[in-house]
C-alpha positions as protocol buffer text, in pm:
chain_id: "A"
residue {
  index: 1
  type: UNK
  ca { x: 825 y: 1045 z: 1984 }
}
residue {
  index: 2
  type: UNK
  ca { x: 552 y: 916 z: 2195 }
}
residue {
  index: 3
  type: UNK
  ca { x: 133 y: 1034 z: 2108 }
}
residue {
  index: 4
  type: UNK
  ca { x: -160 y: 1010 z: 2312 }
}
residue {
  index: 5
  type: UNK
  ca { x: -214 y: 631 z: 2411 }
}
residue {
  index: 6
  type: UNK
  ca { x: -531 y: 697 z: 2284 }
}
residue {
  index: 7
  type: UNK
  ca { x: -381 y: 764 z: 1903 }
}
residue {
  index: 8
  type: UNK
  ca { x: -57 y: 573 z: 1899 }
}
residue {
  index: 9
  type: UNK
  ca { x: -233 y: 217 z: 1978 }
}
residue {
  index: 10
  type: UNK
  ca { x: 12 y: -33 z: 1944 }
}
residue {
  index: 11
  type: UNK
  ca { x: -78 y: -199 z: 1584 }
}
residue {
  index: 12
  type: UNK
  ca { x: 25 y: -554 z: 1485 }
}
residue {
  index: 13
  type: UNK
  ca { x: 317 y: -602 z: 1330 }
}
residue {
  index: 14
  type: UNK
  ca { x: 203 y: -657 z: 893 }
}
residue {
  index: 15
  type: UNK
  ca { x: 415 y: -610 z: 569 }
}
residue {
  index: 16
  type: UNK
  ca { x: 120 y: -448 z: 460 }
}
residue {
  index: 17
  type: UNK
  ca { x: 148 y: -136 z: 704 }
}
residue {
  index: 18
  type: UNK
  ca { x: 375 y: 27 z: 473 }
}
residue {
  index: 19
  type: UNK
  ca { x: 169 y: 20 z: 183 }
}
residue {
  index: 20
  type: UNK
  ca { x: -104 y: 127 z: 402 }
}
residue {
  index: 21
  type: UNK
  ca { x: 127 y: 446 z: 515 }
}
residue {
  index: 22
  type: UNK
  ca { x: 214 y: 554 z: 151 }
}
residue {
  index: 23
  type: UNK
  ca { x: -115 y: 536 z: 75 }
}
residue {
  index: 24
  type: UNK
  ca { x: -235 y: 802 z: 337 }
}
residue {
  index: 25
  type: UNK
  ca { x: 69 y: 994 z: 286 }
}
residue {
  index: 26
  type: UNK
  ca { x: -11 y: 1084 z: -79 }
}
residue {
  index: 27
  type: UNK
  ca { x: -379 y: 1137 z: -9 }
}
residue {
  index: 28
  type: UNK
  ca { x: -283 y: 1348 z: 267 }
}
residue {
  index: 29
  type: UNK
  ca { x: -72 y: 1568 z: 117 }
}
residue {
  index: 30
  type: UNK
  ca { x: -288 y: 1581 z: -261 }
}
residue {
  index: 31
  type: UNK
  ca { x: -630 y: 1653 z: -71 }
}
residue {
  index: 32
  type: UNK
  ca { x: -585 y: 1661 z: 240 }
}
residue {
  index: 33
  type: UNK
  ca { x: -703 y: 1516 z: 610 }
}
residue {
  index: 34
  type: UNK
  ca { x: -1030 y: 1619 z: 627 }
}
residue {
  index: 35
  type: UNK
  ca { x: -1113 y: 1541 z: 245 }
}
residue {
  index: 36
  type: UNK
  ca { x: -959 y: 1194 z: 273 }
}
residue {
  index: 37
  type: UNK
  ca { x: -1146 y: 892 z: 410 }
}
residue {
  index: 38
  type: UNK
  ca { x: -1030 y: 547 z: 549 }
}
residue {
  index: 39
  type: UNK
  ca { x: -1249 y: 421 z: 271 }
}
residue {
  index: 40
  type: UNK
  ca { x: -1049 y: 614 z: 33 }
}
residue {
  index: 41
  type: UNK
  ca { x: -654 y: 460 z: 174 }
}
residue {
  index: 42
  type: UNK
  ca { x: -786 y: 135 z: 167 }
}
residue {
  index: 43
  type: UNK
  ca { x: -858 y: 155 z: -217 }
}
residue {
  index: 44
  type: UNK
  ca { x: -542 y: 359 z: -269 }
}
residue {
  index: 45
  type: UNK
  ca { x: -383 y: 41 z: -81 }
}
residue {
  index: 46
  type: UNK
  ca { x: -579 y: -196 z: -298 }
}
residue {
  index: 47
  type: UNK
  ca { x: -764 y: -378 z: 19 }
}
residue {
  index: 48
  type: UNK
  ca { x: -1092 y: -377 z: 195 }
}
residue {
  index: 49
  type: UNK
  ca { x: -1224 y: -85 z: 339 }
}
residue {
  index: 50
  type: UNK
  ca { x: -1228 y: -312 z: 716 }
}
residue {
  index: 51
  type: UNK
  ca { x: -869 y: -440 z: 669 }
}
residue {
  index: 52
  type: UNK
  ca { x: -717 y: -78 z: 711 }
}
residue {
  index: 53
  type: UNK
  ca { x: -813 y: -105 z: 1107 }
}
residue {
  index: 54
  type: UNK
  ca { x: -589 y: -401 z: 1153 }
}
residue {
  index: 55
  type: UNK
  ca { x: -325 y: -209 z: 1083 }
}
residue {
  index: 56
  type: UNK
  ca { x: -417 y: 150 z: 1209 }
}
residue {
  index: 57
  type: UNK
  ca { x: -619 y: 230 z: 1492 }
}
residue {
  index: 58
  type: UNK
  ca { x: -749 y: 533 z: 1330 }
}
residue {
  index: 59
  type: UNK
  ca { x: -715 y: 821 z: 1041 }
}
residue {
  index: 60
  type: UNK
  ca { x: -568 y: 992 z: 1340 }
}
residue {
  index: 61
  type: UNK
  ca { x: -296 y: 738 z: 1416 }
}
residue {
  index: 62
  type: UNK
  ca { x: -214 y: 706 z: 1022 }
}
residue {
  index: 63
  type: UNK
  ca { x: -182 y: 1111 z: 968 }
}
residue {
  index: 64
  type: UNK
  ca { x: 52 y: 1112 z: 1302 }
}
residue {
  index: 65
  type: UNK
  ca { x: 230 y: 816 z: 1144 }
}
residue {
  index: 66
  type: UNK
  ca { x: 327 y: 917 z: 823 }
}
residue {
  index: 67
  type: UNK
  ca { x: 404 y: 1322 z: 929 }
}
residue {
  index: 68
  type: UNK
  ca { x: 656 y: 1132 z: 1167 }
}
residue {
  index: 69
  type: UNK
  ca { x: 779 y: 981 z: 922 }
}
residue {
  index: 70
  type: UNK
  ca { x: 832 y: 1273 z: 652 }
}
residue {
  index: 71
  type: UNK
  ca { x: 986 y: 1449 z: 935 }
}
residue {
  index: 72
  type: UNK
  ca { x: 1214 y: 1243 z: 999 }
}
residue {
  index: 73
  type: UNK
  ca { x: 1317 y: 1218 z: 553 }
}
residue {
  index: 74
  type: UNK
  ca { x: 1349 y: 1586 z: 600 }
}
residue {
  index: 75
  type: UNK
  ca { x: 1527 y: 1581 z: 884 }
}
residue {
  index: 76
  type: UNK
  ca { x: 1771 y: 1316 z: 840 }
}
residue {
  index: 77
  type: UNK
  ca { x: 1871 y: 1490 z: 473 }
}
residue {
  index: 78
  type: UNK
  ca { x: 1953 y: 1820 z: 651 }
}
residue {
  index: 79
  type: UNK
  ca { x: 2186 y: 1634 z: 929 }
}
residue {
  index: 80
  type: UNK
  ca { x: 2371 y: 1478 z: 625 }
}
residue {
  index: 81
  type: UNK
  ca { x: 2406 y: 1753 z: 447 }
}
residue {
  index: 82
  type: UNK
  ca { x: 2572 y: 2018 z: 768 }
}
residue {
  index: 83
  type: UNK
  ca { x: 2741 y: 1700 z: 931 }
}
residue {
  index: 84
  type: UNK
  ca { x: 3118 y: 1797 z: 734 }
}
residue {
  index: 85
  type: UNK
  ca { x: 3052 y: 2219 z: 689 }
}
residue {
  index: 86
  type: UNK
  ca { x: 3146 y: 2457 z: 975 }
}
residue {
  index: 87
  type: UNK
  ca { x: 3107 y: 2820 z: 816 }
}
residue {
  index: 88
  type: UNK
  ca { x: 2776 y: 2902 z: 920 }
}
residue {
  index: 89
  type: UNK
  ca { x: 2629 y: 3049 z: 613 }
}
residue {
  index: 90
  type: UNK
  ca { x: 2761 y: 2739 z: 407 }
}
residue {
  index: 91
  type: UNK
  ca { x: 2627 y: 2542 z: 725 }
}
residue {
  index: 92
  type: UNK
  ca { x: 2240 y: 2712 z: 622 }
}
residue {
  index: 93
  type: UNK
  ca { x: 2280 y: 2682 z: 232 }
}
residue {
  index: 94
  type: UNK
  ca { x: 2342 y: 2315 z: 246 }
}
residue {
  index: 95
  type: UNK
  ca { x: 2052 y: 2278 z: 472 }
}
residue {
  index: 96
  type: UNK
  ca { x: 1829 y: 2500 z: 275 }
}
residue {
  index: 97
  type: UNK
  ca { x: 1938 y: 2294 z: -5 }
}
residue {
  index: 98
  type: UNK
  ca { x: 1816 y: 1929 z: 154 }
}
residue {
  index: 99
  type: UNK
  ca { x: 1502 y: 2049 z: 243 }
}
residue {
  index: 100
  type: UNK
  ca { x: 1405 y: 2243 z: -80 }
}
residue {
  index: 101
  type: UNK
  ca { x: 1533 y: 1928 z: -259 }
}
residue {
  index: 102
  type: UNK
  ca { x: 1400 y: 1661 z: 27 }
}
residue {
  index: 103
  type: UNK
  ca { x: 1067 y: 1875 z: -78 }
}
residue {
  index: 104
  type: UNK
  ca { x: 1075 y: 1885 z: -439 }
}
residue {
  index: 105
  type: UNK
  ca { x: 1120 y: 1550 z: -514 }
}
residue {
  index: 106
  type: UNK
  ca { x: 734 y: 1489 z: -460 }
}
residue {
  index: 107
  type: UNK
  ca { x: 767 y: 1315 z: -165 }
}
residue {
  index: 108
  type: UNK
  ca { x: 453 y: 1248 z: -13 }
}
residue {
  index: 109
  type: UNK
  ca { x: 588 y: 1231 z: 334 }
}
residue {
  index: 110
  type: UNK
  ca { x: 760 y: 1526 z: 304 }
}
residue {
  index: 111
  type: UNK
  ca { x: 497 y: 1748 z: 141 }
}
residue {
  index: 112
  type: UNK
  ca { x: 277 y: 1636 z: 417 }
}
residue {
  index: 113
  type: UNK
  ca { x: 483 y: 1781 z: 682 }
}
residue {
  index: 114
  type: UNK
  ca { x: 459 y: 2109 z: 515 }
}
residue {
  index: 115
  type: UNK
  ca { x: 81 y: 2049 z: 391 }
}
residue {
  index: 116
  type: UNK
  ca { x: -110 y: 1970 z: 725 }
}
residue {
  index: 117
  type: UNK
  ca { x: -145 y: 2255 z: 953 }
}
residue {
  index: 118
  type: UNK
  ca { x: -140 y: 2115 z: 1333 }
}
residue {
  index: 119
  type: UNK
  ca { x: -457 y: 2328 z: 1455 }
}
residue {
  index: 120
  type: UNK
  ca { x: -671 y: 2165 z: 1193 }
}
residue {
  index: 121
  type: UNK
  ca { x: -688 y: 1818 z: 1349 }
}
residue {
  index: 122
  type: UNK
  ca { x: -725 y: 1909 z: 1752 }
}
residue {
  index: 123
  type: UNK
  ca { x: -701 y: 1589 z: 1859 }
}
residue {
  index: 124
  type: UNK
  ca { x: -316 y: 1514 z: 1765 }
}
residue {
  index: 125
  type: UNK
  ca { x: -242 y: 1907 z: 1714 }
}
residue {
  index: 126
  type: UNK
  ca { x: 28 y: 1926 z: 2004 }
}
residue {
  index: 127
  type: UNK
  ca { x: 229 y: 1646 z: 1886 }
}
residue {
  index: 128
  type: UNK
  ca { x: 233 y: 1715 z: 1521 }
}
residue {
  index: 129
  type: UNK
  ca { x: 304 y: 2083 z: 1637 }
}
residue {
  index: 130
  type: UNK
  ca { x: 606 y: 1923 z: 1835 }
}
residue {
  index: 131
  type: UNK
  ca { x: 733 y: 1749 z: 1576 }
}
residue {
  index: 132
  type: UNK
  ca { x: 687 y: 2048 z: 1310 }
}
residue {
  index: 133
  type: UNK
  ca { x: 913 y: 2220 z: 1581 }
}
residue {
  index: 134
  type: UNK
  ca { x: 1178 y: 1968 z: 1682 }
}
residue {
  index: 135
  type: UNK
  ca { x: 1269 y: 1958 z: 1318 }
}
residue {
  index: 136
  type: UNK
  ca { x: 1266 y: 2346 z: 1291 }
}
residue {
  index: 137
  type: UNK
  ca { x: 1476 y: 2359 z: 1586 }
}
residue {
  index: 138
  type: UNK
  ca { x: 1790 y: 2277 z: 1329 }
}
residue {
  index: 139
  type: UNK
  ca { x: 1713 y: 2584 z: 1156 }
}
residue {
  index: 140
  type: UNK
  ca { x: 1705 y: 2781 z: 1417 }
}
residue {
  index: 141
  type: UNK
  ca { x: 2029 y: 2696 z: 1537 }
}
residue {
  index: 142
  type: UNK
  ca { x: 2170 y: 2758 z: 1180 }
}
residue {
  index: 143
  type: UNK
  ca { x: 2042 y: 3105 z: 1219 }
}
residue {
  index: 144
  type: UNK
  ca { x: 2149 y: 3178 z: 1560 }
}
residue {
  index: 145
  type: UNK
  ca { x: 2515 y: 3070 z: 1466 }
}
residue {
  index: 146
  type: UNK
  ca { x: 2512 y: 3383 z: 1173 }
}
residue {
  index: 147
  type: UNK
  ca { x: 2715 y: 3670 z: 1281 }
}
residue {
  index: 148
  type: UNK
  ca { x: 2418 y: 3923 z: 1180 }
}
residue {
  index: 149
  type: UNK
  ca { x: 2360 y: 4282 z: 1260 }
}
residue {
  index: 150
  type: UNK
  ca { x: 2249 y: 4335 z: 1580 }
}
residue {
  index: 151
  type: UNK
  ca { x: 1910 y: 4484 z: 1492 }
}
residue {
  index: 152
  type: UNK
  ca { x: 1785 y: 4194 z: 1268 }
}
residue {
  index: 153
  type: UNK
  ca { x: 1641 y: 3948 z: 1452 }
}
residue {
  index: 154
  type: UNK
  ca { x: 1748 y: 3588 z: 1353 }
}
residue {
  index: 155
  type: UNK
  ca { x: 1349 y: 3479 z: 1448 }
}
residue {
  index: 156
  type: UNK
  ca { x: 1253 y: 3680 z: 1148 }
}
residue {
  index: 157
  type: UNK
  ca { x: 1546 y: 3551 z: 944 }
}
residue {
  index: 158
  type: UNK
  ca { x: 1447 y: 3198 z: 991 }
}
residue {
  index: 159
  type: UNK
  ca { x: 1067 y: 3232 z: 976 }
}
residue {
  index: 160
  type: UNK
  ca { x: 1156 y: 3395 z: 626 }
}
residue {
  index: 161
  type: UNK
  ca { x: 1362 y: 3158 z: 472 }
}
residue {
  index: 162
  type: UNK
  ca { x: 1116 y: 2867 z: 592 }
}
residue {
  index: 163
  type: UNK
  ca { x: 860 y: 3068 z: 484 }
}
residue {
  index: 164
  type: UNK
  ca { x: 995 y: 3084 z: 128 }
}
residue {
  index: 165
  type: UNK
  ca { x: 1094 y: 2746 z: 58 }
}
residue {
  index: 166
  type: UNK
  ca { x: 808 y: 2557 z: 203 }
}
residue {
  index: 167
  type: UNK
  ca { x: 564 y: 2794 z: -54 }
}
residue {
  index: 168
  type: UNK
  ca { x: 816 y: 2650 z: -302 }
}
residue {
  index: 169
  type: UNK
  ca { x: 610 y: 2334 z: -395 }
}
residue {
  index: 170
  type: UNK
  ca { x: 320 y: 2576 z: -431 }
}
residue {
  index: 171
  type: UNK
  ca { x: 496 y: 2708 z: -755 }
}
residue {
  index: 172
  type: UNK
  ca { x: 787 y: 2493 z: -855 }
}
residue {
  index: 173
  type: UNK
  ca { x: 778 y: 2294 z: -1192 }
}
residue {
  index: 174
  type: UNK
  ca { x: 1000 y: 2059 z: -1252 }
}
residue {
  index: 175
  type: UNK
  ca { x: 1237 y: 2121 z: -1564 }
}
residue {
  index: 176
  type: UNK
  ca { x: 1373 y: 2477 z: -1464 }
}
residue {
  index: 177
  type: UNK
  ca { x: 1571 y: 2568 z: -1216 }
}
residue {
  index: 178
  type: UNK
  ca { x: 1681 y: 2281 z: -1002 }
}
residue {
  index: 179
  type: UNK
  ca { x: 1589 y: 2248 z: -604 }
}
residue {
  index: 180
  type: UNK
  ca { x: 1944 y: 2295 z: -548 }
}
residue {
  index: 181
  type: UNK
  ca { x: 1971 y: 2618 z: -694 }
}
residue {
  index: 182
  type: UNK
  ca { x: 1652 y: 2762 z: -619 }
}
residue {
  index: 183
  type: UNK
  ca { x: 1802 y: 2703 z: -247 }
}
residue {
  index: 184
  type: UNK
  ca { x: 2104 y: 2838 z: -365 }
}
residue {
  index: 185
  type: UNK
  ca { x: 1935 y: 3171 z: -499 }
}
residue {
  index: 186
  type: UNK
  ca { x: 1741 y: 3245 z: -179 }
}
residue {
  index: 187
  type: UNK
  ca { x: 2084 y: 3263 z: 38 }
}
residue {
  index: 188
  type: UNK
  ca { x: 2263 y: 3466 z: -200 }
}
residue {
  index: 189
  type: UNK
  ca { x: 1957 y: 3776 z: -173 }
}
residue {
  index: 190
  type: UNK
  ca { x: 1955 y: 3686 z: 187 }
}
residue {
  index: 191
  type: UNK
  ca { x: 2334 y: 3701 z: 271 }
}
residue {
  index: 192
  type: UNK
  ca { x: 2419 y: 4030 z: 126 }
}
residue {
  index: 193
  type: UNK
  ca { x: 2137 y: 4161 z: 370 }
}
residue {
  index: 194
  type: UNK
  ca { x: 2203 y: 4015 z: 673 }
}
residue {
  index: 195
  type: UNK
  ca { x: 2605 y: 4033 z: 666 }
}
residue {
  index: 196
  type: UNK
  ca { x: 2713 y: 4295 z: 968 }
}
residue {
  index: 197
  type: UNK
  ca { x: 3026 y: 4403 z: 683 }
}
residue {
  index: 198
  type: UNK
  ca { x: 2726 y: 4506 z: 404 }
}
């Protein structure tokens, strides 16, 4: 996906950039954008506060970089995991279950895609926002392919179970219940509900 040409400078080509990345990605997503310096990657990165420019443009371009990037961990999970089911509630379970567990690893990448809000940084809001939503589209589909009731609205559905398993991280220790089944729970209350033969 292609930024503003003002953000997504080209950068030159390092096999430092990576390290660079992680380090913004778990800054990002422990205290956030606004909280987070240049100053403060480049010691997370172990170089000089100067050096992080040759590889990103700007705090800007490194946000937009890495919430690609954990979008596309997230997303590429949940394509595995429907490619071989065709019932469509087994379809969403296995989803569900990729992105609670994509989550739940502690992924930076991945946290930050649920962790930064678009709206709060104006200046690359509409493509994170597109992003946030090209991966959601997935979901949606999943949804719309349910044979539900016809007065529940699968927008609702969908906004619910997203709802509830990106809060997940909020509260989820390690050591109980595993991703897997904590996916696994939340489409067995939710089926029973939504089934037209309940």
């Amino acid at each position: 996906m292609t930024g503003s040409p003002a953000i997504r400078n080209p950068r030159r080509n390092h096999n430092r950039s990576k390290q660079v990345l992680d380090a913004a990605a778990e800054l990002f997503s422990s205290q956030g954008f606004h909280l987070t310096s240049m100053r403060d990657i480049a010691a997370q990165a172990k170089m000089l506060p100067g050096s992080i420019y040759y590889h990103f443009a700007s705090k800007e371009e490194l946000l937009l970089t890495a919430y690609e990037e954990g979008v596309k961990r997230i997303a590429y999970q949940v394509d595995v995991a429907i490619a071989a089911e065709r019932d469509p509630w087994n379809r969403l379970e296995k989803a569900s279950i990729a992105h609670l567990e994509t989550l739940l690893t502690r992924s930076h990448y991945a946290q930050l895609v649920i962790q930064v809000r678009p709206e709060e940084i104006p200046a690359i809001a509409k493509v994170l926002a597109q992003l946030r939503d090209n991966y959601e589209k997935r979901f949606r589909a999943l949804v719309d392919d349910l044979e539900l009731p016809e007065d529940v609205s699968s927008s609702y559905l969908r906004l619910l179970l997203l709802g509830a398993m990106n809060w997940a991280p909020i509260w989820y220790q390690p050591g109980g219940d595993s991703p897997r089944s904590v996916a696994e729970q939340f489409i067995r209350l939710l089926k029973p509900l939504y089934s037209p033969s309940k």
